[in-house]
N, C-alpha and C positions, 0 to 999 in steps of 0.2 A: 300592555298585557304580556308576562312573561308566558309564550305557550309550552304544556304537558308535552312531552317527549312522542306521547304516542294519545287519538283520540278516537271514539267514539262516533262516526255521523250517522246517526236512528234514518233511514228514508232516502231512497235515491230518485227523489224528484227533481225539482227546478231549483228550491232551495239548499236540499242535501247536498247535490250534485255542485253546486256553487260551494256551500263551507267544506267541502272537500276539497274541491280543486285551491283555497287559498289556503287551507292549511298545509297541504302537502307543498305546497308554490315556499311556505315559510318553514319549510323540514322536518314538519311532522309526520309520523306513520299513522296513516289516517285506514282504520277499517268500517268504509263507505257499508253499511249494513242494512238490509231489503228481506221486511219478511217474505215475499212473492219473489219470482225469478223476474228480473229484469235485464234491460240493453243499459250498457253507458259508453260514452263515445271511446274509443282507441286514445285520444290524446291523455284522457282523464285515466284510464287505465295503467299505462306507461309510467304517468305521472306518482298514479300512488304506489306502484311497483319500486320506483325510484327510489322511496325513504321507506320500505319498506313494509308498507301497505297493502292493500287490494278491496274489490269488491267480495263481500261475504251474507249468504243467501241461507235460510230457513232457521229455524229454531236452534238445531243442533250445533250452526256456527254458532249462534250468537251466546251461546253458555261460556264456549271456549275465549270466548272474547272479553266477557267482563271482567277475567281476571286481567289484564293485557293493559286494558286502558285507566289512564289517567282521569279523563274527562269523557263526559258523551254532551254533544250537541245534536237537540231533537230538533227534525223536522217537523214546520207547523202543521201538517198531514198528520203526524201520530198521536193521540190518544194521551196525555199526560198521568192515565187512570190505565191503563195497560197493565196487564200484568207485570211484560219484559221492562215496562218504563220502573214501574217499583220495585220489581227485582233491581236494575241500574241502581238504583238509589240508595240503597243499602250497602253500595260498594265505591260509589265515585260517585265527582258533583256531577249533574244533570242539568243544561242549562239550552236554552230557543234557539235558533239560529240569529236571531236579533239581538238577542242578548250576546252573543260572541263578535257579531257586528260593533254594536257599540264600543264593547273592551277593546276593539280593534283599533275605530276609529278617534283620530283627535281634532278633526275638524268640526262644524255646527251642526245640528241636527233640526229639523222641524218636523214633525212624525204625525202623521192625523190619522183619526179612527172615528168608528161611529158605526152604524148598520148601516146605513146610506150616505152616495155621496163621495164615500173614500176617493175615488179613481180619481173622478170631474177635480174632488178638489186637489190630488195630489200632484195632478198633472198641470194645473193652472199654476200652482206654488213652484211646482219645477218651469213650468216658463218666465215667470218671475227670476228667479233666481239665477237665471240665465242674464239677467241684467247687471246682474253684480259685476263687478270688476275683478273677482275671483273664482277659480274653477267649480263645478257644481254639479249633482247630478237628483237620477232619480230612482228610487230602487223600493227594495219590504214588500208589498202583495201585489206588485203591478209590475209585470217585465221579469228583469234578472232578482237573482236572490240579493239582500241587499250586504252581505258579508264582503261579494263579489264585487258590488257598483262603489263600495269605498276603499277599495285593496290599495289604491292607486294615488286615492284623494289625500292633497297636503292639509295641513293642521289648519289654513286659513279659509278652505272648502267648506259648503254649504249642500246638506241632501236632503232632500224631500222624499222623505219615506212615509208609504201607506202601510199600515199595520193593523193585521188583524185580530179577533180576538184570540184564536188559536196562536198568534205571534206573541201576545203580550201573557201568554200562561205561565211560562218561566224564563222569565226575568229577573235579576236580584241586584243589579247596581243600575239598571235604563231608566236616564234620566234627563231628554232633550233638552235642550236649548228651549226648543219652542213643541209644545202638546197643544193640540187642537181634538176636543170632542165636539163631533157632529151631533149625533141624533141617540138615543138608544130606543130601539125597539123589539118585540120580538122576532128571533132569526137562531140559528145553530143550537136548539134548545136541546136537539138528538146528542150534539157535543158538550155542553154546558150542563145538560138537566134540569137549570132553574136558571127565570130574568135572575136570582141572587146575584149567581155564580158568572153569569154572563159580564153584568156589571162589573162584580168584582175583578173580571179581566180586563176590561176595559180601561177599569182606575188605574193600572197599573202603567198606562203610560204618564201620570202625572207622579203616582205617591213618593217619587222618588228625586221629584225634582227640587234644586235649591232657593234660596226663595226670591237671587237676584233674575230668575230665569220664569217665563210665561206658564200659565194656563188657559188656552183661548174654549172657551165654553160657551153654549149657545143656551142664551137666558129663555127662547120660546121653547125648550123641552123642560118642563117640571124636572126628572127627573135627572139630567146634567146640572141642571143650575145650581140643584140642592147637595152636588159635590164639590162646591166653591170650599165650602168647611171644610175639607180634606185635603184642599192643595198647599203645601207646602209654598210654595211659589207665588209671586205677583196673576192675579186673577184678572183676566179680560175678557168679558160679555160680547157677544156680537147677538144681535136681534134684527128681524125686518119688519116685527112687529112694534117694538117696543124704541122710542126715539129715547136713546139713553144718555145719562151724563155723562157718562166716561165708557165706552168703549165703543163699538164698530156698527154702526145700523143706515138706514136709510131715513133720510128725513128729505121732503119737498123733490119726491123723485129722483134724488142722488144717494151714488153712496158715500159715508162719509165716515171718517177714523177719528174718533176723540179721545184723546189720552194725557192725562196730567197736566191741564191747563191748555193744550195743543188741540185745532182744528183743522182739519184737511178736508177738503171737498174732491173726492176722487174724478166721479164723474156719472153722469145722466145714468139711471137705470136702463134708459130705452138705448143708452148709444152699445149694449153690451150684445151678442149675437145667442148668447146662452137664453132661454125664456123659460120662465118657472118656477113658482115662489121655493122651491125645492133648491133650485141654483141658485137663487139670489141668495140663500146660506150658504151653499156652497163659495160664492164670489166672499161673499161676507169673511168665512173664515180665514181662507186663501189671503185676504186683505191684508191679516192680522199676520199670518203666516212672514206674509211681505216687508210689512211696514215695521215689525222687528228685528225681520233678516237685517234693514239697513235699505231696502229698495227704495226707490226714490218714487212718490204719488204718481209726479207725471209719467215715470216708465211704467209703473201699472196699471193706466188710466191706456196706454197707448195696446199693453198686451191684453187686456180686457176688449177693445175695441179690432182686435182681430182674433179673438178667441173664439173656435167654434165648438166646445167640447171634445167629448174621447168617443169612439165607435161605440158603438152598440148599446149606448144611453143618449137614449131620445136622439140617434141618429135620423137626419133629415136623406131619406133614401132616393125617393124621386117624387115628380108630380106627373101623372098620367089622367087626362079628360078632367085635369080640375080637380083630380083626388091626390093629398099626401099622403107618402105614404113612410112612415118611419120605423125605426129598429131601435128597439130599447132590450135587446135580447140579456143584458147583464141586468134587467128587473126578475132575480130568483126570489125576493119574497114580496108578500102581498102590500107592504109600506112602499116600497119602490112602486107598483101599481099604481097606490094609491095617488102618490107623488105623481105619475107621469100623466093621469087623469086629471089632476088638477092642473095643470102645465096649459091646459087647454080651455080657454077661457070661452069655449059654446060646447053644447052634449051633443054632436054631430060624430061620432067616433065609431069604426066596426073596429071591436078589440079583438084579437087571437090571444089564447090563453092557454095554458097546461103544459105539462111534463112531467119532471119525477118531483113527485109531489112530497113536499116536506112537513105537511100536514098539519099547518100552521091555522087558525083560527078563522076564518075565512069572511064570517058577517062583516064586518067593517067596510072589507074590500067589494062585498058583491050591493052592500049598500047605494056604493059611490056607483059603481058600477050601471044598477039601475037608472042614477041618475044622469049618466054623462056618455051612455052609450045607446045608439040604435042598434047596433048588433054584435053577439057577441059566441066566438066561434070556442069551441075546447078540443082541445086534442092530447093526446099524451096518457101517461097513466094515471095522472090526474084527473083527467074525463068525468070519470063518474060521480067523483065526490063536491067537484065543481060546478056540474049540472044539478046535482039535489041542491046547495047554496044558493047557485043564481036561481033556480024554482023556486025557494024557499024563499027570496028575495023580493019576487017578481018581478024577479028580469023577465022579458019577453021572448024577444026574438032571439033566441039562441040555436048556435047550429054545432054538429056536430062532426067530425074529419076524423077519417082513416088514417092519415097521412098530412105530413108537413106541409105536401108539395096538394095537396086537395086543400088544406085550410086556408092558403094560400088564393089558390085557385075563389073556392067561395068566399074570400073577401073582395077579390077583383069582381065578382058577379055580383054583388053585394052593393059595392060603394058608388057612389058618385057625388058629384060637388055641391056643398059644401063640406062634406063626408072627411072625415081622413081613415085611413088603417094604423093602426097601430098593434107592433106586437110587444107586447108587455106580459111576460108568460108567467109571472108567479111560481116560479118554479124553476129547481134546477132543470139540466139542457138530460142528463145521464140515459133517461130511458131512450134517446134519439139519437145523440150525441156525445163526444169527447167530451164538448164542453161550452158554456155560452157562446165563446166568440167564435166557434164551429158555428154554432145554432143562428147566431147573427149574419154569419157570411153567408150561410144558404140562404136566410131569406134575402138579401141586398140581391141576392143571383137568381133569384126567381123573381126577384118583381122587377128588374132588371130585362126580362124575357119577356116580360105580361105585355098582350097587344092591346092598343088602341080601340076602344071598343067601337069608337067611331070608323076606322077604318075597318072593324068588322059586321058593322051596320053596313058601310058604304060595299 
């Protein structure tokens, strides 16, 4: 990609803050732009000073600026329906932070999305990919911005990027090696507005790919399966329902990869540390991810057999008087719930639940809910809308917290064995916290603290 003399970066977050520091790193005059007043570090400042650059803050720079730049590169934080985004556009191209990623890079890509699942499976593809015999990494909605994790990457490199839908909004040449869709469900309808519109960001990690190159697609969602028609590309199913001729599922308690005459038998379902028909998709796609990179069965039979997932989905926290007690804090919509509920194969469960509620449809969830729970705590601003649900549901035993550090509290007073806690919140972290993996840390640190009830029997 030849770059514009001078650009555009919409957002000074995690991603902004990244395609700025590499454009100015390649001598562009990059004006880093933040509708709100914000911090950015000293080094990154200096830097865009450098070529000319700097940080620029409210309405009134950003008018003087559109005439200046060449290109603007939006962060996946802003709004693509903005006013100042369609002012932009009218004057210069406008293009994701992914999208400048890609132009960047010339090594392999494998890029997965879905509403569920991204992280688990992006991070298992990136420990795959560590097996390769060539340098590799991991970047797009987990960690570093991904502009940043390929600056450095040679042409024979391989990155496991998770991509959101707000990443795949504008796009106009992304076009992976390898596209993996998870799941689609309802989630970011407040940014989307319609499942249409959701979807149609979503397709946008395939519709652009060539047709010697993958689409891995998960044949047990109706709704991915029936975008097989759409893909330009060699199309590959993975299912854990469906024992299929040609592509990735589980047959006779293994998983197994079948492709163009070719059978692999990876390894036992039970020899895997991950549990939950949720992850065994997730394994599944990972697989497909793998076994095109080039990775070899037995090295991913060996990373599967030490893989324990990513934090704060279905973390396994401690066990206390015979109670589990886990952290699924990255479950912010009610499919993820669902997912972690079923992970658990008896209704022995006290659930903690709520926060800033995204005011997603909620029956499904308090269905399950009913069934697979003996108690079930709400907290957050969410509270109230989720206690008329689980009522209306008849859930039972439902309690109600002030406080993160009380809901907590009443699950320890609450459980015992064969019992587990789980917190699975349905909901963003924002009315409490920063942000999930905040919300997750506090709880590891308060159950962490919680005493032995037996010692306070004794």
């Amino acid at each position: 990609m030849a770059l514009p003399a001078s650009v555009i970066v919409y957002g000074a977050g995690i991603s902004g803050c990244g395609a700025a520091r590499v454009l100015a790193a390649r001598g562009c005059a990059v004006y880093l732009y933040n509708d709100v007043p914000c911090e950015i570090s000293e080094e990154l400042t200096d830097l865009l000073a450098a070529h000319g650059g700097g940080l620029y803050v409210g309405a009134a720079a950003y008018e003087g600026l559109l005439d200046k730049a060449e290109l603007m590169v939006l962060s996946p934080g802003v709004a693509c329906d903005k006013e100042s985004v369609l002012a932009a556009e009218e004057k210069t191209e406008v293009i994701g932070e992914v999208e400048l990623a890609f132009r960047l890079y010339k090594g392999h890509m494998a890029a997965i999305t879905g509403t569920n699942g991204k992280t688990t499976t992006t991070t298992l593809v990136g420990e795959f990919f560590k097996r390769l015999p060539v340098p590799s990494a991991v970047g797009g909605n987990i960690g570093a911005a991904l502009s940043a994790e390929i600056a450095e990457l040679p042409a024979d490199s391989w990155v496991a990027a998770e991509i959101s839908s707000f990443q795949l909004e504008k796009v106009s040449t992304f076009a992976p090696a390898i596209a993996a869709v998870l799941n689609l469900t309802p989630d970011h309808l407040e940014r989307h507005h319609s499942m249409e519109a959701y979807g149609a960001a979503k397709q946008n990690i395939f519709l652009r790919q060539r047709k010697e190159q993958v689409a891995l697609l998960n044949y047990d969602d109706p709704v991915v399966r029936s975008w097989a028609e759409k893909c330009p590309s060699q199309v590959c199913f993975f299912s854990r329902k469906v024992d299929l001729k040609n592509g990735i599922c589980i047959r006779d308690g293994s998983f197994v990869i079948k492709w163009k005459g070719e059978e692999h038998r990876v390894c036992p379902v039970a020899a895997c540390r991950l549990f939950g028909g949720h992850n065994e998709e997730n394994i599944l796609a990972a697989l497909g991810c793998g076994y095109f990179a080039g990775v070899s069965v037995g090295d991913m039979a060996e990373v599967l057999a030490a893989f324990t997932g990513v934090e704060h989905r279905l973390e396994f926290v401690r066990e206390l008087d015979g109670v589990k007690y886990y952290n699924d804090s990255k479950a912010t919509n009610t499919d993820s719930v669902i997912k972690a509920l079923e992970a658990f194969d008896h209704p022995h469960i006290v659930l903690i639940a709520g926060g800033y509620d995204k005011m997603t449809d909620l029956g499904p969830m308090m269905a399950l809910v009913k069934k697979k729970t003996e108690a079930l705590i709400l907290l957050g601003a969410a509270q109230e809308r989720f206690y008329r649900a689980a009522t209306a549901a008849g859930v039972e035993n439902i309690r109600l917290a002030d406080s993160f550090e009380e809901a907590v509290r009443i699950a320890h007073g609450l459980a015992a064995a064969p019992q587990v806690v789980l917190l699975s919140p349905a909901c963003s972290s924002f009315d409490m916290f920063e942000n999930y993996p905040q919300r997750g840390r506090c709880f590891k640190k308060l159950v962490a603290a919680l005493p032995s009830k037996r010692q306070t029997n004794d």
